[in-house]
N, C-alpha and C positions, 0 to 999 in steps of 0.2 A: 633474720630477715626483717626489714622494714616496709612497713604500708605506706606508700605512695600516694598522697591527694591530689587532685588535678590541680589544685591551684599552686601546688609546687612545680608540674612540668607545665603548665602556661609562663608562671614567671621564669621560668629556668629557660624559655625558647623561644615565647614571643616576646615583640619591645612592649615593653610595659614601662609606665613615668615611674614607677618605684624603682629605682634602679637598687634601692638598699636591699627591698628584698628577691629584686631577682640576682645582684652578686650572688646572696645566701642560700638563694635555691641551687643555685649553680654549684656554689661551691660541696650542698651536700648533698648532688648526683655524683660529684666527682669523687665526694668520699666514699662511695657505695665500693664493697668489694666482693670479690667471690664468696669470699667467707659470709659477709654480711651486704649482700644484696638486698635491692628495693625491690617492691614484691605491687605489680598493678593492678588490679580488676579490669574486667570488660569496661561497668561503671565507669571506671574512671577513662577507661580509653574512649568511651561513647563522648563525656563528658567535653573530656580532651578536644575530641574532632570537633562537636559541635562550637565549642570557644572558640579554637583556632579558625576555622571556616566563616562562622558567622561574627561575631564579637571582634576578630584580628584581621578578618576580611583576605587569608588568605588563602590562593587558588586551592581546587579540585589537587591537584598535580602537587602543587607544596606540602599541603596536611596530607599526601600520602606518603610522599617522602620521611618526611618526619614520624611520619608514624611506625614506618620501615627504618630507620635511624634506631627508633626505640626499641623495637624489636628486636634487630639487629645488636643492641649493648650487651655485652656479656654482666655486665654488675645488675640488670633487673629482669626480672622474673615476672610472670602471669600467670596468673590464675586457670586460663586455658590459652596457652601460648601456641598452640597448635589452631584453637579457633579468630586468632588473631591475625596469625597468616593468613589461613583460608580466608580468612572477610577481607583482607587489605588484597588479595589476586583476586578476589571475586568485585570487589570494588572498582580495581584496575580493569579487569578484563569486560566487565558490563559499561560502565558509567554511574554503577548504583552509588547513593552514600554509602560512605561507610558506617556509619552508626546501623542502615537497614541492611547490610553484608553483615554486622557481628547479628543482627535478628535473625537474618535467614542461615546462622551456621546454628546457633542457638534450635530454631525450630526442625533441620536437618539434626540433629545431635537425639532430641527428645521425640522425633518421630512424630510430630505436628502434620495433619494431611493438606492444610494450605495456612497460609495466611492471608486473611482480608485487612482493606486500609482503605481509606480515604486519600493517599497518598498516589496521583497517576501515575509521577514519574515512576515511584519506585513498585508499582504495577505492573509497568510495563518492562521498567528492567528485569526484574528479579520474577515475573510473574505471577504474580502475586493481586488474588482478586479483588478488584476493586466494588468497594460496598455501595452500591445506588439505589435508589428506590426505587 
C-alpha cells in the first residue's frame, strides 16, 4: 500500500499549468494495483474537496463526482472508506460540504453530543449549533 497526498489527486484531476507533473501523477494512479493500492486519509479527502472547490472553482455537483470516482476505484483504499461514503450521501442528500459530512460522520463515529461552529450554513444543514453571543 501506498500513501496518497492531495497534491497528487489535484494534479492527477484538476487542470493544472504543470502538465509535467500532472502526466506523472496520472501516470502513478494508473500504476496503483490490487496488490499494491494507494491508501487515502479523511485528511487528504478533506484537503482534496477543499482545492478542487475553492482553489479549481469547481461546482458543488463536480467535487462530488469526483470524489465518488475515487471512492468508487478499486486500486485505492481509505482509511475509513465506509465514513467516506456516508459523508459524500450525507453531503449529497443535505447540501452540506463535504469536508463538514466527513466532521459529522467523524463526531457520529466517536459519540460527540453536538457540534458547535460559526459556520450558518453548515448549522443549519447538518444541525449543528451555531455559537453566538
Amino acid at each position: 500500500m501506498i500513501g496518497v497526498d492531495t497534491n497528487i489527486l489535484v494534479r492527477a484531476i484538476a487542470k493544472v499549468d504543470d502538465t509535467a507533473s500532472a502526466d506523472l501523477a496520472r501516470s502513478f494512479l494508473s500504476g496503483l494495483t490490487a496488490e499494491r493500492p494507494g491508501f487515502i486519509t479523511q485528511v487528504v479527502m478533506a484537503e482534496f474537496y477543499w482545492v478542487i472547490s475553492r482553489s479549481y472553482r469547481l461546482d458543488r455537483e463536480s467535487c462530488l463526482s469526483v470524489i465518488r470516482g475515487l471512492v468508487e476505484t478499486p486500486t485505492l483504499e481509505f482509511d475509513d472508506g465506509e465514513g467516506v461514503v456516508r459523508a459524500l450521501m450525507l453531503a449529497e442528500d443535505t447540501g452540506a460540504d463535504f469536508a463538514d459530512a466527513l466532521v459529522q460522520g467523524a463526531v457520529d463515529r466517536f459519540g460527540a453530543d453536538e457540534v458547535v461552529t460559526f459556520d450558518r450554513a453548515a448549522a443549519q444543514r447538518l444541525g449543528w449549533r451555531l455559537l453566538t453571543d
